[in-house]
C-alpha positions in Angstrom: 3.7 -23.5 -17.5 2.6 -22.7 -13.9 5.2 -20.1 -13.6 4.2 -18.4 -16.6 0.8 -18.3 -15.5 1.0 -16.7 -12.5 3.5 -13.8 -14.3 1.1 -13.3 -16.6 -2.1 -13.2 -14.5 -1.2 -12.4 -10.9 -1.4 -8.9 -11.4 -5.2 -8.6 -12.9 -6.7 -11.6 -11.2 -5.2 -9.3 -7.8 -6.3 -6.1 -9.2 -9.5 -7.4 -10.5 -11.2 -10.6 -8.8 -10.5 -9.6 -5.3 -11.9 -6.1 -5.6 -14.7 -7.9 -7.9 -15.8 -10.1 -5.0 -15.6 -7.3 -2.3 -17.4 -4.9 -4.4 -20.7 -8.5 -5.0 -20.4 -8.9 -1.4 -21.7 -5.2 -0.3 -24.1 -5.2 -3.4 -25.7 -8.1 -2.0 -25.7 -6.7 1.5 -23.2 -9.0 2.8 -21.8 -7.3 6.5 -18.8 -5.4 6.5 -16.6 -7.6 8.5 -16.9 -10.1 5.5 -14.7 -8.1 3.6 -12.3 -8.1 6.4 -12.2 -11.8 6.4 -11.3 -12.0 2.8 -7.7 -10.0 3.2 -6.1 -13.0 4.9 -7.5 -15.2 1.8 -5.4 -12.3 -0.7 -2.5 -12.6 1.8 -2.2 -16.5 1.1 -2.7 -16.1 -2.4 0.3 -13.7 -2.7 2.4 -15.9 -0.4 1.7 -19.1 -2.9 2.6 -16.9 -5.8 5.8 -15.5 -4.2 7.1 -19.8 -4.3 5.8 -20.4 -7.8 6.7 -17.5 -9.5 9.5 -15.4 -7.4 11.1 -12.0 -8.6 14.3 -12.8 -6.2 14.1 -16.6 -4.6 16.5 -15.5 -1.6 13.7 -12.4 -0.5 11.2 -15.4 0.1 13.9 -16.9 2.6 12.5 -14.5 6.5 15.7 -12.8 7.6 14.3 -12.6 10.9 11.7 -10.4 9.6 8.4 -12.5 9.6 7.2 -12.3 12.3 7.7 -8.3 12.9 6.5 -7.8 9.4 2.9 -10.0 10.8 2.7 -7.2 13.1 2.7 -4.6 11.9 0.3 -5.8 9.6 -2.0 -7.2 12.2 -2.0 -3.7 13.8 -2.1 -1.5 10.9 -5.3 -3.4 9.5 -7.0 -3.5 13.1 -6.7 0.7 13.0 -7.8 0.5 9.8 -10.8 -1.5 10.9 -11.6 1.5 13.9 -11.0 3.8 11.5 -13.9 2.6 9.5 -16.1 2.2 12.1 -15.4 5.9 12.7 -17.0 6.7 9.7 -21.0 7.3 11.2 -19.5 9.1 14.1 -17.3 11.4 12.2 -20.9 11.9 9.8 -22.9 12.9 12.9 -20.5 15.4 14.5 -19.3 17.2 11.6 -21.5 16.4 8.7 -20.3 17.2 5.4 -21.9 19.0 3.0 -23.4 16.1 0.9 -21.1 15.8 -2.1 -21.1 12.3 -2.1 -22.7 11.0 -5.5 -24.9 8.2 -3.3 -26.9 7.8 -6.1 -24.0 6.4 -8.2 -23.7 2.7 -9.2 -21.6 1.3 -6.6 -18.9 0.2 -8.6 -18.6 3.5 -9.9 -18.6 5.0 -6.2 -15.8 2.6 -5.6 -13.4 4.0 -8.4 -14.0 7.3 -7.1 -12.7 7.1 -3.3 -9.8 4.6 -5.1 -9.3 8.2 -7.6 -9.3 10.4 -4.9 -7.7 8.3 -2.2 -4.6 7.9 -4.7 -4.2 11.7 -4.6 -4.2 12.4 -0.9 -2.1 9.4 -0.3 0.7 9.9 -3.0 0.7 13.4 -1.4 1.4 12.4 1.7 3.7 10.1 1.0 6.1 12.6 -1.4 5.6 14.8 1.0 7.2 11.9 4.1 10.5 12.2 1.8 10.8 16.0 1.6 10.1 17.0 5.5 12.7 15.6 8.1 9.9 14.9 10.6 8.1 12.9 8.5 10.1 11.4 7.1 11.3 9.5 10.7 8.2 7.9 10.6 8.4 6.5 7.0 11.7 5.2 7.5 10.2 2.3 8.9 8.6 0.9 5.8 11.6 2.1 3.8 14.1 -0.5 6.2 13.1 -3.4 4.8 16.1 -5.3 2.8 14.1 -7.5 0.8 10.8 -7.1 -1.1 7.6 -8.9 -0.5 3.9 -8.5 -0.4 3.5 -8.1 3.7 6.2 -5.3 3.2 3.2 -3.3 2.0 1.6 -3.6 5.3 5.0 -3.0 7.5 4.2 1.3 8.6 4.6 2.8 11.5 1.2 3.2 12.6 0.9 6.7 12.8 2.7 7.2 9.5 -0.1 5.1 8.5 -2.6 7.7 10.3 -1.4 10.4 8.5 -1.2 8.9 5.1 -4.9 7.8 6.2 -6.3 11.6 6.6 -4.6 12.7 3.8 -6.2 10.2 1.7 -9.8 9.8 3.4 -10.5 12.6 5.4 -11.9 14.5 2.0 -13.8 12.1 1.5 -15.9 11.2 4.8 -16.3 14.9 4.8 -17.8 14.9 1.6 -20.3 12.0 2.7 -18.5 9.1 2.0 -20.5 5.8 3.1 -19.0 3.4 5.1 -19.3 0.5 2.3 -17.7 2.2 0.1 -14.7 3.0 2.8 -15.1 -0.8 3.9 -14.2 -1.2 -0.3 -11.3 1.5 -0.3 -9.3 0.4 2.8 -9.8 -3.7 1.0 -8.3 -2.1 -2.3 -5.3 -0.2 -0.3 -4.3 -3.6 1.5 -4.8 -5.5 -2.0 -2.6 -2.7 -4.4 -0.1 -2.3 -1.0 0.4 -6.4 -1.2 0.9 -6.2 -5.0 3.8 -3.1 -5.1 5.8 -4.9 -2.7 5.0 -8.5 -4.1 8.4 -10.8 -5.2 6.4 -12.0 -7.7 7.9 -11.6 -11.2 4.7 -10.5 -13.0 4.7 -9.5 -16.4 2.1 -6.4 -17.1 2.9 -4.9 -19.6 1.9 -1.3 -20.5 -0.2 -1.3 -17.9 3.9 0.0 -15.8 2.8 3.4 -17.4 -0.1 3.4 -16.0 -0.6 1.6 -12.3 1.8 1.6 -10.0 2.4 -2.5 -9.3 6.1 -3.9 -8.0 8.0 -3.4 -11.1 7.3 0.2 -11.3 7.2 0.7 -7.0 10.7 -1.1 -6.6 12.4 2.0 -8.1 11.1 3.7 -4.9 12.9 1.6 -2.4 16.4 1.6 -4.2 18.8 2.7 -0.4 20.1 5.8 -2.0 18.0 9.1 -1.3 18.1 10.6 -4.5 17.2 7.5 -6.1 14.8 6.1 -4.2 12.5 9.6 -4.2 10.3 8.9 -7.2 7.5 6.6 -8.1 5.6 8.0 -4.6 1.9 6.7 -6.4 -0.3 4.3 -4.6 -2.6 3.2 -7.3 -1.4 5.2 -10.7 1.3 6.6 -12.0 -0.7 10.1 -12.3 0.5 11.7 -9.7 4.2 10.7 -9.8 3.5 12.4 -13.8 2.5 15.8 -12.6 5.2 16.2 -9.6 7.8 14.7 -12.3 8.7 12.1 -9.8 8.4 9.3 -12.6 11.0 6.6 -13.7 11.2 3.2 -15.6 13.3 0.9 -17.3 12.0 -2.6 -18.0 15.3 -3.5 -18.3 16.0 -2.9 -14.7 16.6 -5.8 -12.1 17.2 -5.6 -8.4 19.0 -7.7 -6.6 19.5 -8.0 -2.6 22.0 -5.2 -1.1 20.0 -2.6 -3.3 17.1 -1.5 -1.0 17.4 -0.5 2.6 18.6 2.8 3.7 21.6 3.6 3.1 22.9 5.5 5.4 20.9 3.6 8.4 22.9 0.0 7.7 21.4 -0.7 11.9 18.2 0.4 11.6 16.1 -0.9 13.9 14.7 -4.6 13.1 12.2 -5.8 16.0 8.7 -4.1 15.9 8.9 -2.5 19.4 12.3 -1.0 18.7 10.7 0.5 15.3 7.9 1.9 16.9 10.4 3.7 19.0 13.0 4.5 16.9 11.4 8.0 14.9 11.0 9.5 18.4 15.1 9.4 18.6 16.2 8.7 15.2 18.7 10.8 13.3 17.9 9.3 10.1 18.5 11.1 6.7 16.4 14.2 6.1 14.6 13.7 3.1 
């Protein structure tokens, strides 16, 4: 009974009640920080519904990884946090041409940096599988062996940077308030945690249109040709237009099927991965 609850809801309770509650707290003039404070909250509550209702039980056994995978995480969000706080500075030394729709309900602001911030960032990140150099530095997110929500989290941090300008640079140049990038960067760690979750959810028709774990896991199969689709961070849109998109409900993965193929020893302590694009010889996209 449990177990079928958390397949069916997981998913929209992620998707909606977290970014619901970020979204109050900044309408009722809460600090920024407090949303920070809420992503170790989501973190838990994908962690308890990895044990109750797991896609593969043996990915929620560490293979070492646990404790790697925290860091990166704990640095990734932390230059997401100065990248916020950026924001004003950014404003004041090149000021953008005041596109931003201010005057918008801020729910509706919201869903238009998450819009926009889909389109830079799937860019990016077809465009980290098609050009050798980049591609080095994605590797590291695409060497994990097992699937889990703090995998979303595990970048190299200046693969991270990069995907971040593609995605928000447009944006604070158009006027972007920081709220509203406080809200975007919550929704990125939230939607990062759920395509890389092991939890078995069940959504439905909404695989055509978001791009959740049982569309995303496609994307991590360890052969190259196999793996390059299903590049979208929040939709499927994008991965539509390049043609990039595949599905098959029927599908299940198993462990052995993600990885990199042709990197078997790739790197598995965070220090070594931080080093490893500089002198990798990894597969060219």
């Amino acid at each position: 009974m449990i177990r079928s609850l958390v397949q069916t809801l997981y998913a929209p309770v992620m998707l909606i009640a977290w970014n619901a509650l970020a979204i109050f707290l900044i309408e009722r003039h809460f600090a920024i920080a407090t949303i920070a404070l809420l992503l170790p909250l989501v973190i838990a509550a994908s962690y308890a519904a990895e044990r109750i209702a797991p896609y593969e039980r043996r990915w929620n056994v560490s293979h070492g990884d646990r404790w790697r995978d925290a860091a990166h995480a704990l640095v990734n969000e932390s230059l997401g946090v100065a990248e916020l706080a950026a924001i004003p500075f950014v404003d004041a030394v090149v000021p953008g041409p005041g596109m931003w729709p201010h005057d918008w309900p801020l729910v509706a602001q919201w869903l238009l940096a998450v819009l926009a911030a889909d389109a830079g960032i799937t860019l990016a990140h077809w465009a980290s599988h098609r050009w050798r150099w980049l591609w080095r530095f994605h590797a590291v997110h695409h060497s994990v062996e097992r699937l889990y929500g703090l995998n979303g989290l595990m970048k190299h941090p200046l693969h991270q940077g990069l995907e971040t300008l593609a995605g928000v640079a447009p944006l604070v140049l158009a006027g972007m308030p920081r709220d509203i990038g406080a809200l975007l960067a919550f929704s990125i760690a939230v939607q990062l945690l759920l395509q890389h979750s092991n939890v078995d959810m069940r959504i439905g028709p909404l695989r055509h249109v978001l791009a959740l774990a049982p569309v995303h896991r496609f994307h991590h199969r360890n052969q190259p040709v196999l793996g390059d689709v299903n590049f979208g961070l929040f939709t499927t849109l994008w991965d539509r237009l390049l043609g990039t998109t595949t599905d098959d409900p029927a599908a299940r993965f198993a462990p052995g099927d993600f990885g990199i193929s042709d990197r078997p020893a790739y790197p598995r302590r965070y220090f070594a991965q931080l080093l490893e694009p500089f002198r990798s010889r990894s597969r060219s996209a």
